[in-house]
MARROTI-668458 format. One line per field, with one value per atom (N, C-alpha, C): residue number from 0; y, z, x. Coordinates in steps of 0.02 Angstrom, whole numbers. Example, Ala and Ser with C-alpha at 12.3 -4.5 7.8 and 13.67 -1.06 7.14 Angstrom:
BEGIN
k [0:0:0:1:1:1] .
yy [-284:-225:-165:-112:-53:2] .
zz [390:390:390:354:357:394] .
xx [660:615:660:642:684:645] .
% end
This chain:
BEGIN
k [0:0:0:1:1:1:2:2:2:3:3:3:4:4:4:5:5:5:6:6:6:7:7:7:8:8:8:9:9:9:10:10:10:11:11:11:12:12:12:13:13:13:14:14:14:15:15:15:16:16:16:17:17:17:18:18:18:19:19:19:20:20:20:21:21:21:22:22:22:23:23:23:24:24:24:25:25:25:26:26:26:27:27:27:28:28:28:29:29:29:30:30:30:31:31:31:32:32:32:33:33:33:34:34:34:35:35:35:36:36:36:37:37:37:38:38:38:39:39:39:40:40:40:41:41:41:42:42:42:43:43:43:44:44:44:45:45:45:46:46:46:47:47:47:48:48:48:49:49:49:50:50:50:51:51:51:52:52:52:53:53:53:54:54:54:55:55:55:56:56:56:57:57:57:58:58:58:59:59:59:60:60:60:61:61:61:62:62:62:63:63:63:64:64:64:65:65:65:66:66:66:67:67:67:68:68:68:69:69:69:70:70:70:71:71:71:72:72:72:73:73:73:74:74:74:75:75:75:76:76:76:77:77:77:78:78:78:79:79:79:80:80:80:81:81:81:82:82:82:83:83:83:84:84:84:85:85:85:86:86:86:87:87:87:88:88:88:89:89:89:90:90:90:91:91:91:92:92:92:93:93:93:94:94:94:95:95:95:96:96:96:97:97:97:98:98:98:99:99:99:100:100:100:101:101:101:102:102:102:103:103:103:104:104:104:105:105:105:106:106:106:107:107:107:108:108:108:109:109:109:110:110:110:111:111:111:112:112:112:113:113:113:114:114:114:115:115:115:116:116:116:117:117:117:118:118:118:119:119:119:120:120:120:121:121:121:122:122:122:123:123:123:124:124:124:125:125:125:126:126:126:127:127:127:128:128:128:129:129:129:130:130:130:131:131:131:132:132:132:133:133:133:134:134:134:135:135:135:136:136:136:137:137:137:138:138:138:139:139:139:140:140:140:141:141:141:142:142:142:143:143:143:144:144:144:145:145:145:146:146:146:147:147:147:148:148:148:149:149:149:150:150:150:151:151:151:152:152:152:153:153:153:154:154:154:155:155:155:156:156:156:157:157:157:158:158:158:159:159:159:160:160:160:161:161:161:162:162:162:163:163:163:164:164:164:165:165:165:166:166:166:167:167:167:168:168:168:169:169:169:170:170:170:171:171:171:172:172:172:173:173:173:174:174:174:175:175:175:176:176:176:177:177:177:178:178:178:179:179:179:180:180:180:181:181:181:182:182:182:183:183:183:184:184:184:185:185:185:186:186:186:187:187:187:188:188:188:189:189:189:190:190:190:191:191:191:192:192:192:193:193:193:194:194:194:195:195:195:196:196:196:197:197:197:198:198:198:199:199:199:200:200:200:201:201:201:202:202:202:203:203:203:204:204:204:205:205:205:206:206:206:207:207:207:208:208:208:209:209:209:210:210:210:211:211:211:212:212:212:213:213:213:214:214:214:215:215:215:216:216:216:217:217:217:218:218:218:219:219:219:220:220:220:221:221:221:222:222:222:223:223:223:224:224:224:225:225:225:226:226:226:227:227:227:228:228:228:229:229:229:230:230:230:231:231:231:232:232:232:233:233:233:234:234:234:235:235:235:236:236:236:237:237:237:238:238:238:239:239:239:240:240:240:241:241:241:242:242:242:243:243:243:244:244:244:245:245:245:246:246:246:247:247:247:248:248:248:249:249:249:250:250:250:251:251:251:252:252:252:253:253:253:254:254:254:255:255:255:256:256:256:257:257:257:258:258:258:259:259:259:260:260:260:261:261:261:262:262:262:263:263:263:264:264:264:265:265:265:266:266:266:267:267:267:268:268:268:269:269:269:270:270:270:271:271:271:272:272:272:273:273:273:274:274:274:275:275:275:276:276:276:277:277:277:278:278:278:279:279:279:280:280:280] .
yy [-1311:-1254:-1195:-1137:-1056:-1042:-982:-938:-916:-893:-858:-786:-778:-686:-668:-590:-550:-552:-580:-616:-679:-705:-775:-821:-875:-915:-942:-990:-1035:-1065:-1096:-1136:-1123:-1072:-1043:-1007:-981:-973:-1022:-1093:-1147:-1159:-1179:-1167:-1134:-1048:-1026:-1020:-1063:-1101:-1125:-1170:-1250:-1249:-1235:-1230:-1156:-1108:-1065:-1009:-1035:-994:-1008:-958:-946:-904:-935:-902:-912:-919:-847:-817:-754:-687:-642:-646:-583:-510:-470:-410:-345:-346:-296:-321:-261:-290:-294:-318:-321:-260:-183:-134:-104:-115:-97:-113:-172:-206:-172:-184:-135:-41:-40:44:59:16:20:-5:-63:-68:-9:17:79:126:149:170:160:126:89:88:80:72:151:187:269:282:284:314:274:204:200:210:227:270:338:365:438:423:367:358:333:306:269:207:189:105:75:-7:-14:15:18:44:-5:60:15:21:2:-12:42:99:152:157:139:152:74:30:-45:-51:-25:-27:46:-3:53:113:92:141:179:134:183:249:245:310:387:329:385:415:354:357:352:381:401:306:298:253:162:185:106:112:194:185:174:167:150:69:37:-28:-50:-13:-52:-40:11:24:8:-35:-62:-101:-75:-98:-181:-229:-282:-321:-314:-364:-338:-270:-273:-303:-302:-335:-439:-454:-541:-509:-482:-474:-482:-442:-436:-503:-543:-608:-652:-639:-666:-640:-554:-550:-503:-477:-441:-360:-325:-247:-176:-195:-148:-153:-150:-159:-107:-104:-78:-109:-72:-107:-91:-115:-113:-119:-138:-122:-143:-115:-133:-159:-213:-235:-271:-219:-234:-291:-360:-410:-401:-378:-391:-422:-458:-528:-515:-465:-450:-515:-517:-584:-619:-673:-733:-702:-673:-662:-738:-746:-777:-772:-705:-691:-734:-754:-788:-762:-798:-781:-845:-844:-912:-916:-1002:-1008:-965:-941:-895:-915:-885:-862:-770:-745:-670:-651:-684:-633:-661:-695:-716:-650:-588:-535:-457:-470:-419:-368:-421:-405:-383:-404:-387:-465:-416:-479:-499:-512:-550:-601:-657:-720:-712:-647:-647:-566:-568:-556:-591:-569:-580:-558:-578:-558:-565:-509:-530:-495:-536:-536:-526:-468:-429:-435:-468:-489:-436:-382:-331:-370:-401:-461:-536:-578:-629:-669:-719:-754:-822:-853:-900:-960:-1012:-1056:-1063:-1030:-1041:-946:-916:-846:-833:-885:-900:-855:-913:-880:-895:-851:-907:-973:-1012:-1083:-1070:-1108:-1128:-1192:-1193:-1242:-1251:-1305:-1307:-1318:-1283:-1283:-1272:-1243:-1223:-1147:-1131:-1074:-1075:-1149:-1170:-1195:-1174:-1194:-1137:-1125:-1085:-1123:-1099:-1143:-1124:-1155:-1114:-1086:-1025:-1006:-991:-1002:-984:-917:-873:-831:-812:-837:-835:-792:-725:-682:-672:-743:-760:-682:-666:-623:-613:-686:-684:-701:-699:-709:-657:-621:-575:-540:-590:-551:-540:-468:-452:-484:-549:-579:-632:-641:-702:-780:-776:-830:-883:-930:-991:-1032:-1076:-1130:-1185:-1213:-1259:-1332:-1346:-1421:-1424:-1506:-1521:-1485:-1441:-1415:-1472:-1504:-1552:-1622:-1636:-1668:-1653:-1584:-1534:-1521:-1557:-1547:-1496:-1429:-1374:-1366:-1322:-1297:-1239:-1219:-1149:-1131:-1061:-1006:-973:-1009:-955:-893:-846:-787:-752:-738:-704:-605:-589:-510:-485:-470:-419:-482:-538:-575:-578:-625:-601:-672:-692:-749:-718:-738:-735:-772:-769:-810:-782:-839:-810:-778:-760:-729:-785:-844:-890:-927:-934:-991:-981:-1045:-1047:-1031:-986:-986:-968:-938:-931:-963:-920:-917:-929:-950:-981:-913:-934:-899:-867:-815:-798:-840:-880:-885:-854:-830:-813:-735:-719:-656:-589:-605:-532:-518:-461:-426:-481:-524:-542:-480:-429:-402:-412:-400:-431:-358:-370:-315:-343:-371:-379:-343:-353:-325:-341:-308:-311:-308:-341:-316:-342:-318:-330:-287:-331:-309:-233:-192:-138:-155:-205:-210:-214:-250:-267:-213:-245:-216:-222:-186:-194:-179:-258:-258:-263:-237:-221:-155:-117:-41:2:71:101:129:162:199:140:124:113:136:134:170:123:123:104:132:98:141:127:146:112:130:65:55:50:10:9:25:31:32:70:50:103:74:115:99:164:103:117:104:78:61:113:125:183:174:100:77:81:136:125:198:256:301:302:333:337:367:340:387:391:462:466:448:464:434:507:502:540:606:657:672:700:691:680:639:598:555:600:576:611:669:706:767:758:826:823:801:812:799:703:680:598:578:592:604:584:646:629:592:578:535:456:440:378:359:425:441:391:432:401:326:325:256:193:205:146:161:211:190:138:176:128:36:31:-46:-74:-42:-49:-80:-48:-33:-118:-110:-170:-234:-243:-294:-319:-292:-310:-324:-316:-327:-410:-416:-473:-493:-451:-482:-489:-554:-565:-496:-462:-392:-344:-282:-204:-195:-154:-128:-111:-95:-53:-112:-156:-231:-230:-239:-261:-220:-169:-155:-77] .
zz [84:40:64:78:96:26:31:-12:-51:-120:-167:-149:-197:-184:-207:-194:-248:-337:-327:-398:-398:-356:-353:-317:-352:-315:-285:-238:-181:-211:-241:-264:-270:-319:-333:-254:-185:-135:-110:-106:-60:-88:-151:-194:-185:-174:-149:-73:-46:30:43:-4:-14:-35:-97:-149:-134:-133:-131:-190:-254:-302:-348:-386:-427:-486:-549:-609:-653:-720:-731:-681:-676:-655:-690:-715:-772:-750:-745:-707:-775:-801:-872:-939:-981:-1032:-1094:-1132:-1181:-1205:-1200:-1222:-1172:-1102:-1041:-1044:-1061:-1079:-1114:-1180:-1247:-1242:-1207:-1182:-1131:-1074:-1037:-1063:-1108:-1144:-1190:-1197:-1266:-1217:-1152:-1112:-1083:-1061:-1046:-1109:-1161:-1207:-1262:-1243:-1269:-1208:-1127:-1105:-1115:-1124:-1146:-1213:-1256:-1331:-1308:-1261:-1246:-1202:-1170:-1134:-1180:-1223:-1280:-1278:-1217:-1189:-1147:-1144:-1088:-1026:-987:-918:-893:-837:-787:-711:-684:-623:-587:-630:-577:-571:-613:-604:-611:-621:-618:-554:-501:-439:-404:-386:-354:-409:-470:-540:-521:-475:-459:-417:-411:-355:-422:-503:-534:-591:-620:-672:-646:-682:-673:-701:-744:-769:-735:-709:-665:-576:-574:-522:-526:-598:-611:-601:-631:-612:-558:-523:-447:-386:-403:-415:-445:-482:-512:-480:-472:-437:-428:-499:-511:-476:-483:-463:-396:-363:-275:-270:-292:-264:-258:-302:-321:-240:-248:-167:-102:-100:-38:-38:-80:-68:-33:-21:-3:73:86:132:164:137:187:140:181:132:164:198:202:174:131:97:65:82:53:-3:-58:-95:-77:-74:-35:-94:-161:-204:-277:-321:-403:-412:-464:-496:-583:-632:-699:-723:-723:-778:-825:-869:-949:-987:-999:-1051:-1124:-1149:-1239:-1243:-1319:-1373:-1369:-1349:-1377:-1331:-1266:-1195:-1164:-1136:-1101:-1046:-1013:-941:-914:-850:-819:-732:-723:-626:-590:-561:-509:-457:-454:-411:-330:-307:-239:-217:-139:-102:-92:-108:-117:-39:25:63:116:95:85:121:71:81:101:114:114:193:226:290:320:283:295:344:410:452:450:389:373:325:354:321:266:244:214:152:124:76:21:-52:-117:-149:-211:-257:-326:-347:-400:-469:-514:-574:-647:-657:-721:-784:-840:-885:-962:-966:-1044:-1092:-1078:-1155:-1158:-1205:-1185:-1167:-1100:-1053:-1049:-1115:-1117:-1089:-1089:-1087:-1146:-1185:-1228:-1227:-1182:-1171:-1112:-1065:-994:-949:-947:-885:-835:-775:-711:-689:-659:-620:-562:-521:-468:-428:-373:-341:-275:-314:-247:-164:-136:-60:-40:-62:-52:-6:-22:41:107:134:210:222:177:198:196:259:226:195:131:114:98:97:78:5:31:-54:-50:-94:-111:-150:-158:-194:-240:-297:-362:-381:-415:-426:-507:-533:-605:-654:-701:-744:-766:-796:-835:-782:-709:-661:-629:-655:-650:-580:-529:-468:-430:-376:-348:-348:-298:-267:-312:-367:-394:-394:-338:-294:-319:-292:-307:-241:-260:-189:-209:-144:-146:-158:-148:-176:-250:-271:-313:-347:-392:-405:-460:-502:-532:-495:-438:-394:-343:-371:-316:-366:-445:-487:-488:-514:-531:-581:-564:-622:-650:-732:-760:-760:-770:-763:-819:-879:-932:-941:-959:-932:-1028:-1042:-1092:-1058:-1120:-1097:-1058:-991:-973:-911:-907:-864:-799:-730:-674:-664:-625:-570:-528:-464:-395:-356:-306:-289:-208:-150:-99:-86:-30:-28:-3:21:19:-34:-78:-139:-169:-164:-229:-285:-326:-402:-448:-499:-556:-609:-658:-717:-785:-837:-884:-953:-988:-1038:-1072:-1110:-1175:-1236:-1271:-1316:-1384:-1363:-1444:-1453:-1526:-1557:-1500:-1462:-1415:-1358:-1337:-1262:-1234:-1183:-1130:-1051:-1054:-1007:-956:-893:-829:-781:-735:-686:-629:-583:-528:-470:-439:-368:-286:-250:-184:-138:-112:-89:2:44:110:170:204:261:283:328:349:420:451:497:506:430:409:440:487:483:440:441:398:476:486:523:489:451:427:392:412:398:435:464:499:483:415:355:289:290:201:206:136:103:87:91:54:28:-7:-61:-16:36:45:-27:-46:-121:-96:-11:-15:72:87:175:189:273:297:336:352:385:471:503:568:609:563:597:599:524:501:517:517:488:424:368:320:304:268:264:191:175:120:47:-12:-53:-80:-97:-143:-221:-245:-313:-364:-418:-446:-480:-489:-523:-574:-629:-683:-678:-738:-757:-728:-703:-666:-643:-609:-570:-538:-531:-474:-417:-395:-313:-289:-376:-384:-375:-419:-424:-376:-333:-264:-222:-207:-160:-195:-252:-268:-267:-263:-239:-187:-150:-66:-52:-79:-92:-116:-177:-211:-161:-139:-132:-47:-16:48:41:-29:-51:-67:-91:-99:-44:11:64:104:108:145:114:43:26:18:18:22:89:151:212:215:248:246:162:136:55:64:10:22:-26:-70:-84:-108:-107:-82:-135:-101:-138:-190:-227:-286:-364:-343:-377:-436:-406:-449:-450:-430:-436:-451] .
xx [-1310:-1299:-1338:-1309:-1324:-1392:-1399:-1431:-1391:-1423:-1395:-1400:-1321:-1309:-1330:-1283:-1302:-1293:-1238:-1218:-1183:-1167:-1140:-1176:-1200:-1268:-1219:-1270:-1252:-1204:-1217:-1133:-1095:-1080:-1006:-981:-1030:-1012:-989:-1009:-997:-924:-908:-868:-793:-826:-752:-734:-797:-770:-734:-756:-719:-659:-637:-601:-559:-592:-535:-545:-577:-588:-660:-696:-724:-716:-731:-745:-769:-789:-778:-855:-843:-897:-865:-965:-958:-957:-913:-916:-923:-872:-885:-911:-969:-970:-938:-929:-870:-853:-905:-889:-834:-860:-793:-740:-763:-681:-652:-663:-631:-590:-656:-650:-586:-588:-518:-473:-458:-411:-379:-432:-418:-392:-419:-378:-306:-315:-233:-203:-207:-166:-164:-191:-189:-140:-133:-104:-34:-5:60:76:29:54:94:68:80:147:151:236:280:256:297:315:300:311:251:247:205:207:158:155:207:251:308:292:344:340:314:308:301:216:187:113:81:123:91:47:53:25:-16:-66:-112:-133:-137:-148:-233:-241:-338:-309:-292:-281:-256:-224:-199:-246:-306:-345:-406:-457:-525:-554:-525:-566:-544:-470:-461:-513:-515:-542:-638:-657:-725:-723:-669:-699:-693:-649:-634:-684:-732:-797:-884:-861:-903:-963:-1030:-1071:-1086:-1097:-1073:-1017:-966:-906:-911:-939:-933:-980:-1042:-1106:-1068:-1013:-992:-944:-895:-858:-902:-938:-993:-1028:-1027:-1049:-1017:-967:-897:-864:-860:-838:-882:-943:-997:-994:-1028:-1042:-1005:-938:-901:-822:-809:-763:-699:-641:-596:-561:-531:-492:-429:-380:-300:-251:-276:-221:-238:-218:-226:-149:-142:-116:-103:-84:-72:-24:-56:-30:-16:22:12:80:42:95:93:168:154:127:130:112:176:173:228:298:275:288:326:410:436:434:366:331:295:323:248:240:196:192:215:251:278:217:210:189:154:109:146:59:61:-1:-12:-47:-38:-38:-70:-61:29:53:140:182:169:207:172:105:59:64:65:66:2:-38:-126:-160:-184:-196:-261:-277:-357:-354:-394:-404:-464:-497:-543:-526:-472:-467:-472:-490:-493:-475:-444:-418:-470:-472:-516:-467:-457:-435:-481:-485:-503:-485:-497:-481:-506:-446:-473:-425:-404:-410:-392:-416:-428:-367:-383:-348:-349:-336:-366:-296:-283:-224:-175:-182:-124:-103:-119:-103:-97:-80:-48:-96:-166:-204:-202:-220:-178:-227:-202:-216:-216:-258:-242:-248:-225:-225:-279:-334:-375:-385:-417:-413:-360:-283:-246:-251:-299:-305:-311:-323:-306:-246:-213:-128:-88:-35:22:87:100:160:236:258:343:355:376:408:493:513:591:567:634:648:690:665:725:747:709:713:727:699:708:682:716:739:639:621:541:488:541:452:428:367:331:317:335:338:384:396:435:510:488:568:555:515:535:508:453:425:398:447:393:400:328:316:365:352:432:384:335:271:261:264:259:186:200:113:64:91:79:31:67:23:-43:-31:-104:-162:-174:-199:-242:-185:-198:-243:-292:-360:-332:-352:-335:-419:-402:-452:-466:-459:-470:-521:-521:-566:-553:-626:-641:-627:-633:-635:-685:-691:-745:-754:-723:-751:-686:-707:-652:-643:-612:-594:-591:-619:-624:-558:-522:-482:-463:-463:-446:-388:-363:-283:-249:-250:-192:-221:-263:-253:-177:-175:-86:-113:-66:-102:-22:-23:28:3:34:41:86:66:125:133:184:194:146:138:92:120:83:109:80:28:-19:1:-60:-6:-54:-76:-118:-93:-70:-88:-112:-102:-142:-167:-195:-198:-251:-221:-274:-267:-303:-308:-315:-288:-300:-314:-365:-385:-388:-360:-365:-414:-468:-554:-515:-535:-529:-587:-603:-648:-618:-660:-637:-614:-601:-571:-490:-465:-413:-353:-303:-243:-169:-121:-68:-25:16:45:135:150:210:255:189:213:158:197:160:110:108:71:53:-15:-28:-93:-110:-163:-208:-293:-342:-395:-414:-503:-553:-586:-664:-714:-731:-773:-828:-854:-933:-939:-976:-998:-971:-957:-938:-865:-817:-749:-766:-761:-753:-698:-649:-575:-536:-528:-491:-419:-411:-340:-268:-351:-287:-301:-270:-272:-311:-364:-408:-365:-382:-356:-420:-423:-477:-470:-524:-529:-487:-465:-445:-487:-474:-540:-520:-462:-460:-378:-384:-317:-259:-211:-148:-146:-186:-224:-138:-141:-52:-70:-109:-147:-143:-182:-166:-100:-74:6:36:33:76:48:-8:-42:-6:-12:7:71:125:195:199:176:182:156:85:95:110:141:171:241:259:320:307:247:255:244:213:205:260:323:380:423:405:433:420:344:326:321:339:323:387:448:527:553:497:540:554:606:643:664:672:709:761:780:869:880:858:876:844:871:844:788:756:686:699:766:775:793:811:842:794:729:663:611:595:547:566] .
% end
């Protein structure tokens, strides 16, 4: 057994060696939580609907306050335990499962469709309300991150991602762990852990935030142009084109920068789809 981190002792490191994932880590306190919830949920009062496809992704680049947590001295200090102290974030992602939600996440490995050529990304999953198993928190499947595995593409109507994905292995026999996560707390998870998610069934919002953390060496070998945050150190590659942080909620300047890039995530994460970028997303 190594030394303890900065916030994740030796174990929970050896842990997401081994295994592939850690949680819970406590990253926000229940007031953060609350507070970005109240955020996120004041700005879809003002659209009149939940947030859609158009800002589900890469939303730090559009809000002051998604780009505080992705920021957050805490949960980088739990990353840097993991992949060292130069770090980009490469993408945000909004879960949210109404109450008593026929939504779930299929089966998948996140770096599947990424086209990001590093074995040492993480995903860290943000939890502003509670995630418990009867409000479909995700699972995963251990040591599954030293495997690549097959996915089909359904493109099922209630499965929450892109093409639909699920792995083609019995997951039942890989005795999948759930992750239940209180408000303000994360799961850690590598980029090939298998993971997915089941229904909401209770009467709350299940909302999550997922994050993208990757070394600064990291390339994107499936599009000529994408965008990243450096959150800590320093980037000497200068592989991904920087977005800055917003400097107030939907600044026009944000705006269009997140234009360009949600649409290039669009772009690269549909290559080889049995269909067009426009179907689903």
């Amino acid at each position: 057994m190594g030394d303890d981190g900065k916030v994740l002792t030796a174990e929970q490191i050896d842990q997401f060696r081994e295994l592939g994932f850690v949680f819970p880590v406590e990253v926000l306190t229940i007031d953060e939580a609350a507070e970005a919830r109240a955020r996120l949920e004041a700005h879809e009062a003002s659209l009149g609907h939940a947030i859609g496809p158009d800002q589900r992704t890469k939303s730090h680049y559009l809000f002051t306050w998604v780009d505080a947590i992705i920021r957050n001295e805490r949960l980088l200090d739990a990353v840097e335990d993991l992949i060292g102290p130069d770090i980009l974030c490469w993408g945000t992602i909004w879960w949210i499962k109404e109450a008593h939600s026929p939504s779930y996440v299929g089966w998948h490995q996140d770096l599947q469709y990424w086209g990001l050529d590093t074995d040492d990304l993480v995903t860290v999953w943000v939890a502003l309300a509670p995630a418990s198993e009867a409000a479909g928190c995700m699972s995963v499947l251990p040591g599954s991150h030293r495997e690549r595995l097959e996915h089909l593409e359904t493109y099922h109507e209630d499965n929450m991602l892109t093409r639909g994905q699920e792995l083609t292995i019995d997951i039942g026999s890989r005795s999948p762990v759930a992750m239940p996560l209180t408000a303000g707390q994360a799961s850690i998870h590598h980029g090939r852990s298998a993971h997915g998610s089941g229904p909401n069934t209770t009467d709350d919002r299940r909302i999550g935030l997922s994050i993208q953390y990757m070394p600064t060496n990291t390339r994107q070998t499936l599009a000529e142009w994408d965008t990243a945050a450096l959150v800590r150190g320093v980037d000497d590659y200068h592989h991904f084109e920087h977005g800055a942080p917003p400097v107030s909620d939907l600044h026009p300047d944000a705006v269009a920068f997140h234009a360009r890039a949600a649409q290039a995530l669009r772009e690269l994460i549909y290559v080889g789809a049995e269909r067009d970028v426009e179907s689903t997303l």
